[in-house]
N, C-alpha and C positions, 0 to 999 in steps of 0.2 A: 353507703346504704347496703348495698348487695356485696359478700365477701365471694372470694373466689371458689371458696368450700362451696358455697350456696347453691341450692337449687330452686328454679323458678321453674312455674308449673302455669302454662297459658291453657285460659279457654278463648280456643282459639275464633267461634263462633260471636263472644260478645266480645270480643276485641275489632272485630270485622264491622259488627251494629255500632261501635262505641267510639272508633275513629272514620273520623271526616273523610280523609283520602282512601280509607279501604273500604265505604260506605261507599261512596262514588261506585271503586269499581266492580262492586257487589251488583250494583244497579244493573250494569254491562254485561258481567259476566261473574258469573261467583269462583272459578277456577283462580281468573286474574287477581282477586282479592287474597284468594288464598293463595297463592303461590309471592304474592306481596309481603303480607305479614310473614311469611317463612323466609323470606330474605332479611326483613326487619330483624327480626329475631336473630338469624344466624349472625350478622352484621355485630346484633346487640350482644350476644353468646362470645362472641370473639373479645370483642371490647371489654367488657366487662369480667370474662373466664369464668362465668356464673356455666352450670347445667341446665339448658335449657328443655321443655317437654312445651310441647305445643299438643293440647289434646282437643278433635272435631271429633261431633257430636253424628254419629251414623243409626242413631235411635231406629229409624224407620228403613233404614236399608240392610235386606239377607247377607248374612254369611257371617264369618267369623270374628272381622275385624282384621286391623294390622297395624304393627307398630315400623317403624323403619327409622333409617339416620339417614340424613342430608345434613350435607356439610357441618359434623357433629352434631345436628339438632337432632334432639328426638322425636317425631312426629308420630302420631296416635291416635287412629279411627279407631270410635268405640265399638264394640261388637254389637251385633242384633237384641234389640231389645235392652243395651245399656246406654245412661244417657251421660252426655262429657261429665255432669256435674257426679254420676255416681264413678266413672274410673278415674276423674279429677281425687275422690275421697278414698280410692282404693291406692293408689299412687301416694298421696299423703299419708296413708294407714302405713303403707310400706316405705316409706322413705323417714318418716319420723325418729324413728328406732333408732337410727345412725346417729352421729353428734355430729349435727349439719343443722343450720335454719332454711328450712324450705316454707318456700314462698308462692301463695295462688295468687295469680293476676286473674281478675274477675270483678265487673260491675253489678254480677247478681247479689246483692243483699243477703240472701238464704245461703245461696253457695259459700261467700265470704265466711259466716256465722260457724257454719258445720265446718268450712276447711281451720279457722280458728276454735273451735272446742277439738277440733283432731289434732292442734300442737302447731299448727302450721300461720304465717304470718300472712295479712293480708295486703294487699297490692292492688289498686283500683286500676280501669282500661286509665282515667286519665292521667293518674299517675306514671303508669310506666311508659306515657306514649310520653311524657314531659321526659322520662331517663333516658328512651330511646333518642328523643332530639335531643337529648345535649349529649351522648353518646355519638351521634353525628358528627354534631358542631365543634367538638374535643377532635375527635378523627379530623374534621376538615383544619381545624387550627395547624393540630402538627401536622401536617404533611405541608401547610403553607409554610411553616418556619421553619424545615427543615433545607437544612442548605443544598446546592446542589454537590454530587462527589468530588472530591477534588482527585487529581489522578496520582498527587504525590503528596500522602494526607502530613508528611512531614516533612517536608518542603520547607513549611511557613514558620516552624519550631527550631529549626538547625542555623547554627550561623553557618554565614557562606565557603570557611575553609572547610567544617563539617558534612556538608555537602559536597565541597569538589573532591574530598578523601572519600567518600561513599563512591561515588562518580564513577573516581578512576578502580576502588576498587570491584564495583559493576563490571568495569569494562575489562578487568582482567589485568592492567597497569598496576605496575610498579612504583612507590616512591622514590 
């Protein structure tokens, strides 16, 4: 689905309304949900090698905004008076230009529409929470079928007078 050029573009507010376990702990405390979904994310950014932007919506609170990176993600409070879904289409505006497919992850209806007539591809909360679980469940596979190190990875590959000629000559012996 998502190529490693790709950029994916979160709104990071209805991602939080739109999955179950960051709904819970939105209930609690709204930090812990976001600070959830931003490890999702970076987890999913890693696995995938897509560019991730997570943009929350700071509509109603003063000042200028701020963008920052945590563990390569990009993270983006919108500034005063701007709302995610309008720096979500200024970010599309500006990232389309490039020969990339970028990608809105978003269950707004309207938002989807205008990030698709802006060039950009659309990506539902429960679609990508479907990628992010099996972005998981891939990670959790291989790390179970990976073997443990072996200490002499060619050990198992040399026949045995192969080995005692390496041996002695380790140990500084002469034939």
């Amino acid at each position: 689905m998502l190529r490693r050029e790709d950029v994916l573009i979160v709104d990071g507010y209805n991602m939080i309304g739109a999955w179950p376990e960051l709904e819970k702990l939105k209930q609690e405390r709204l930090e812990d949900a976001r600070d959830r979904l931003l490890d999702l994310m970076a987890n999913y950014q890693s696995y995938a090698g897509v560019t991730v932007y997570v943009v929350f919506d700071a509509f109603r609170v003063p000042g200028l905004g701020a963008a920052y990176k945590q563990n390569r993600l990009r993270i983006v409070f919108t500034r005063e008076k701007e709302t995610a879904d309008e720096c979500i289409e200024r970010l599309v505006g500006e990232m389309t230009s490039v020969k990339r497919n970028v990608y809105v992850a978003t269950s707004d209806q309207t938002e989807q529409r205008v990030a698709f007539g802006r060039g950009a591809l659309r990506l539902s909360a429960r679609e990508l929470r479907l990628a992010v679980e099996e972005s998981r469940r891939e990670i959790d596979r291989t790390i179970r079928r990976e073997p443990p190190p072996k200490r002499n990875p060619l050990g198992g590959n040399l026949s045995a007078d192969i080995q005692s000629k390496l041996e002695r000559m380790r140990r500084g012996q002469r034939d």
